[in-house]
VOBAMI-51772 format. One line per 2 residues: number of its first residue (from 1); their letters; for each residue x, y, z of C-alpha. Coordinates in pm, whole numbers, plus 50000, padded with zeros to 5 digits. Layout:
N
NUM	A	X:Y:Z  ...
***
This chain:
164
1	XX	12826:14459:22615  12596:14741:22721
3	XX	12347:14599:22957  12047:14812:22923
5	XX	11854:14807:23299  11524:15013:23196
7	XX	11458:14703:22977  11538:14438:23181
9	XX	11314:14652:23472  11014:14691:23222
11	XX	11066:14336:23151  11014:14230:23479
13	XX	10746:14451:23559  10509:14334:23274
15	XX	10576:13934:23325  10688:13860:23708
17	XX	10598:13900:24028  10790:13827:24393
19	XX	10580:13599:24636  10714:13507:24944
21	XX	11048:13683:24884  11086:13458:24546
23	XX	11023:13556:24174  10798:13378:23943
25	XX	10663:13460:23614  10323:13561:23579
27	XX	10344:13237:23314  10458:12970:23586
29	XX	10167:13097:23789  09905:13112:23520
31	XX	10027:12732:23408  09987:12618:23735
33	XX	09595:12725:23745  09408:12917:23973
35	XX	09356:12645:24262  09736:12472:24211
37	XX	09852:12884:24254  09585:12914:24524
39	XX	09630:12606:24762  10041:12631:24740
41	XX	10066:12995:24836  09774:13008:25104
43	XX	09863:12729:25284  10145:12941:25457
45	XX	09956:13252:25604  10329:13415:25691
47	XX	10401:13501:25339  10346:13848:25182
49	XX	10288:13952:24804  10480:14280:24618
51	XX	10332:14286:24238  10532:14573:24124
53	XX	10332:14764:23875  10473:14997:23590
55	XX	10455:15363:23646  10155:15435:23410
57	XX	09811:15562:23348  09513:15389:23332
59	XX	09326:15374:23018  08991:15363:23171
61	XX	08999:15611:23479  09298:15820:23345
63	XX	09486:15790:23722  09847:15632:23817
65	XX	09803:15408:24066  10115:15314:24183
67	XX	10201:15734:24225  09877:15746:24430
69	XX	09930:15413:24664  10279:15548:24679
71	XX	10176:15946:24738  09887:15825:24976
73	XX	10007:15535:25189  09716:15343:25014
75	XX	09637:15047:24849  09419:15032:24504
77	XX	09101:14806:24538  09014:14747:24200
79	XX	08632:14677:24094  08558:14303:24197
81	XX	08415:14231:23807  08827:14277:23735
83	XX	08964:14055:23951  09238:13849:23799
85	XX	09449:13622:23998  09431:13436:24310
87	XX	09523:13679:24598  09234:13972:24466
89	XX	09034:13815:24748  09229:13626:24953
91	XX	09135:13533:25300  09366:13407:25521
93	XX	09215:13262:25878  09236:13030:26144
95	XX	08916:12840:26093  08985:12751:26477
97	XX	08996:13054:26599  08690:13184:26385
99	XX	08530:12902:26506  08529:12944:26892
101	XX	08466:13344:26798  08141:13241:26624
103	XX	08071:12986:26877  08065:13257:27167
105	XX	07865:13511:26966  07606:13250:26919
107	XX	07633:13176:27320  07606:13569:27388
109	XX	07295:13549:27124  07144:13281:27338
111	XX	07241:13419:27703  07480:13166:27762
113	XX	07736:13196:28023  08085:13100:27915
115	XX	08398:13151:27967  08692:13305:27725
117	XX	08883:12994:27872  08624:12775:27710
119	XX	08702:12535:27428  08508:12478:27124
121	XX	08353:12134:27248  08258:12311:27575
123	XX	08076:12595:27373  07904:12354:27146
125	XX	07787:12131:27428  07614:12501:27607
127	XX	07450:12570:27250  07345:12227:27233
129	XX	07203:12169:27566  07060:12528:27528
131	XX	06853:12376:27186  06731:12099:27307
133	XX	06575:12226:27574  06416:12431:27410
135	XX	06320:12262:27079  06145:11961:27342
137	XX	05969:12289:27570  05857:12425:27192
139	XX	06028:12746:27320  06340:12812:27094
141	XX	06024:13036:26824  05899:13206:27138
143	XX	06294:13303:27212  06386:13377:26891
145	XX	06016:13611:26876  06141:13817:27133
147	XX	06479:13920:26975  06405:14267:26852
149	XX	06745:14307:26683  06699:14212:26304
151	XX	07025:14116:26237  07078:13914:26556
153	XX	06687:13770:26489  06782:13644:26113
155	XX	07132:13560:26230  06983:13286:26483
157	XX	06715:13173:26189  06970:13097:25947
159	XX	07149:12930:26241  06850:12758:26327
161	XX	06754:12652:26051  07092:12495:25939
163	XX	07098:12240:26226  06758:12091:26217
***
């Protein structure tokens, strides 16, 4: 029995993937929807995803991207409009850690002291203290008038207004 291995790798190719070290069929994964797919795989942040993609050239732009990635020591970021499973935009963070970053950039915004060694209730409790003051003075528009950096300025609006 001849066991022809260009098949069985063009095979593979056009209906699996490897996640995580493990194969599944692009099948399994579509049957399992985008948020079953989703919340299994990104729960673990210490995984990594190969999609192994034939060796050809795209209809559209008339390129190979796998020779370029390969040739370039890039990666192929495809137009957003084309995105078709769950990893195109895939964030993985520690909503902890983004947390207490945001928390001291909003402490920095309002010339807070703190501390790197300060925890997220101890930042909160500086931006709250911070407010009230000067929400019950009628200062925080004054403060937030003298800001002449637009982004910073419309940053601490939105901020603003999202806790009243």
């Amino acid at each position: 029995m001849d066991i022809d291995l260009q098949q069985i790798l063009v095979s593979f190719l056009e209906n699996d993937c490897v996640i995580a070290n493990k194969v599944y069929s692009l099948t399994e994964i579509g049957e399992s929807g985008l948020d079953g797919f989703s919340e299994k795989f990104h729960s673990n942040s210490n995984f990594k995803l190969y999609k192994y993609c034939p060796n050809t050239i795209d209809s559209n732009t008339k390129r190979n991207y796998s020779i370029e990635n390969l040739i370039n020591n890039t990666v192929y970021m495809q137009d957003f409009k084309n995105f078709d499973d769950s990893f195109d935009c895939a964030i993985d963070i520690d909503i902890n850690i983004f947390t207490k970053l945001r928390f001291q950039k909003y402490c920095e915004y309002f010339k807070l002291k703190f501390s790197e060694d300060d925890d997220l209730s101890m930042l909160a409790y500086k931006i709250r203290c911070f407010l009230y003051d000067y929400i019950k003075d009628n200062k925080l528009e004054s403060f937030i008038d003298e800001i002449t950096d637009p982004i910073q300025k419309l940053t601490i609006q939105n901020f603003v207004a999202n806790i009243k």
